[in-house]
N, C-alpha and C positions, 0 to 999 in steps of 0.2 A: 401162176397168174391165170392160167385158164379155169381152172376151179373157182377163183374169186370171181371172175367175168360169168363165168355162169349163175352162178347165185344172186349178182346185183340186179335183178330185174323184181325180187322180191322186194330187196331192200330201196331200189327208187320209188316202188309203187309207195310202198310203209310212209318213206318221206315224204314224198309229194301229198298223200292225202294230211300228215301231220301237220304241212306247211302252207297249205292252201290258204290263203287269205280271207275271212268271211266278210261276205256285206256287211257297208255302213248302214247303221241301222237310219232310215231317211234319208238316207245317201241311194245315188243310182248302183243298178247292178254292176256286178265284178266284168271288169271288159266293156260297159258302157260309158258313154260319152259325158263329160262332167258338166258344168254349168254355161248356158250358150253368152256368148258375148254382148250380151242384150242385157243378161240377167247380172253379168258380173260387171257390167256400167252402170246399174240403177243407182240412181241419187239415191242417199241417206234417208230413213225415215223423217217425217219432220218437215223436208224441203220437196221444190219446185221446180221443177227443170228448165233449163234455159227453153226460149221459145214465146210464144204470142201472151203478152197479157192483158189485160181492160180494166178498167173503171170506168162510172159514172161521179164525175163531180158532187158535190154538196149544189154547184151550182145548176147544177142539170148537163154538165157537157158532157160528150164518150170521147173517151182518149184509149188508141190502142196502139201497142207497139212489139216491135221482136225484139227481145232482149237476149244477145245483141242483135242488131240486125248484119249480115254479111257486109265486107267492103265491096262484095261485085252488087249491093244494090245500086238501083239507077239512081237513086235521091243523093247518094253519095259519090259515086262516080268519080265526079270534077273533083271534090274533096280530096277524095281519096290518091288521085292524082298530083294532084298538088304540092301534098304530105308524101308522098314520093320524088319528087321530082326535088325539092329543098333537101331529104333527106333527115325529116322526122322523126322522131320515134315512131310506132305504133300505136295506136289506139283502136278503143271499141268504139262502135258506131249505136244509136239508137232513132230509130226514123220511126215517129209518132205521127200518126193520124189522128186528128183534133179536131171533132165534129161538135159545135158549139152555135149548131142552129136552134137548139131546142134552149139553149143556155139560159143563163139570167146575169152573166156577170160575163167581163173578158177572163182569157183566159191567155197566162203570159207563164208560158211549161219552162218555169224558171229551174226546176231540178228533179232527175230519178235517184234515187238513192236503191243499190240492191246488197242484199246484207246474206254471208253465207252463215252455216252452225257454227264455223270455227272462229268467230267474228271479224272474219275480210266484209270490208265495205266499199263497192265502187260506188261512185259518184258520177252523175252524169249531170253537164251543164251545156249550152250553148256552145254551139261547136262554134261559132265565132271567138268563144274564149281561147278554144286553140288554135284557129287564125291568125289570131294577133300576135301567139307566140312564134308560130312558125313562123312569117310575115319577118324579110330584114329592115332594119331601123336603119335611120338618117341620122348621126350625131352630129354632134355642135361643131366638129369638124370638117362639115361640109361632107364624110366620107358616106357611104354605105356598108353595112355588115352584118352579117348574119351568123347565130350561133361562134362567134367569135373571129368569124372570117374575113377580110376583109372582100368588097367587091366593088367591083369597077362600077360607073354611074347607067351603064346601057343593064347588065345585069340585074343591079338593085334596085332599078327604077321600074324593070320589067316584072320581078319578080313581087315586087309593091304593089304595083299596077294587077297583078293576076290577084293576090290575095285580097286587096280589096272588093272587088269585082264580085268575089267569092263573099266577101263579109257583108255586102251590103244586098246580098240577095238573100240571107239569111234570113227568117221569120221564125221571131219565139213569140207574137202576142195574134192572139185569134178574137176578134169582136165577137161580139153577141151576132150569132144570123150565120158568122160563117165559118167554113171550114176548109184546113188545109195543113199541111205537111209541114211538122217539126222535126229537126235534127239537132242532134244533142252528141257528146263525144266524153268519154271518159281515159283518163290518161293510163287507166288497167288494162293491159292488151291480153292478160291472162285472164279468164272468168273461169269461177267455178261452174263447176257442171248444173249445181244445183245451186236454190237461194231458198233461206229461212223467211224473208220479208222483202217485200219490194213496193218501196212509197214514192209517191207523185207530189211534187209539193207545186200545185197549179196556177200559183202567183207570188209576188216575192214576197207578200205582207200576210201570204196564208199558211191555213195547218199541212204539214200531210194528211195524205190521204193512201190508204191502201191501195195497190192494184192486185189481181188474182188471174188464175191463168186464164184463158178462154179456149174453152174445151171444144 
């Protein structure tokens, strides 16, 4: 055993150079650091990252929005509370700034539509759409109930009473001259990272209209 112990220091060297791994070739050096966490999140060629987008109308108006915009923004806040406190689902939010001073037409930000490569589609509509859903109903049995629950008359008359409140302060139509804040809500609480197209449809009787990011 001691004769072979003496000789292996020939034969590790021999292997170790046989077995050394070479550089990828365009790959980083052997022992350096692979791809930074930046690089290995990049949306797919093609698309658009979640984040600020704009258009100008056909009619002349600027409409910009965060796609999605956080649930800690302020424009959502109550909302978002709300849709907590019933015990909602999740949703995405969208809070559009609709400057329609310059305009020629109202403008009533009836839907976003954001479209990824692998063809998911969210949809974003009036978040009073999802108001009404969460919002418990009054049946013909005198009762209150919500999501299938029954609720006492102090509850479901309270909890009526807030959504409303909520739904009638809601704005999706901006005249000609002025400007002001749209919220919109889509029932997708997952978004892709990235989108292949995202269109504004800025009246219910109009085209889409492309948005793009604002860099």
């Amino acid at each position: 055993m001691k004769q072979i112990r003496t000789a292996a220091p020939a034969v590790v060297l021999l292997l170790a150079a046989c077995s050394a791994p070479a550089p990828v070739q365009g790959g980083p050096p052997a022992g350096g650091a692979g791809p930074s966490a930046a690089q290995s999140s990049a949306t797919p060629p093609g698309t658009t990252p979640a984040g600020l987008y704009g258009l100008t109308t056909a009619s002349g108006a600027h409409i910009t929005f965060t796609l999605p915009a956080p649930a800690t923004d302020p424009a959502v806040a109550a909302i978002e509370a709300y849709r907590v406190k019933v015990g909602a689902a999740p949703v995405s939010y969208l809070v559009a700034d609709v400057d329609n001073r310059t305009g020629t037409a109202p403008v009533n930000l009836y839907m976003v539509s954001a479209s990824s490569p692998e063809g998911r589609q969210a949809t974003f509509t009036s978040v009073a759409d999802a108001l009404h859903s969460w919002a418990p109903t009054f049946s013909y049995d005198y009762k209150w109930s919500m999501d299938g629950k029954r609720l006492d008359e102090a509850q479901g008359a309270g909890l009526k009473r807030e959504a409303d409140e909520l739904y009638n302060a809601d704005i999706s139509d901006v005249d000609i001259a002025e400007r002001t804040t749209v919220i919109l809500a889509s029932s997708d609480a997952d978004l892709p990272a990235g989108f292949s197209r995202v269109a504004v449809q800025p009246s219910v009787t109009g085209s889409e209209e492309e948005a793009q990011p604002v860099r």
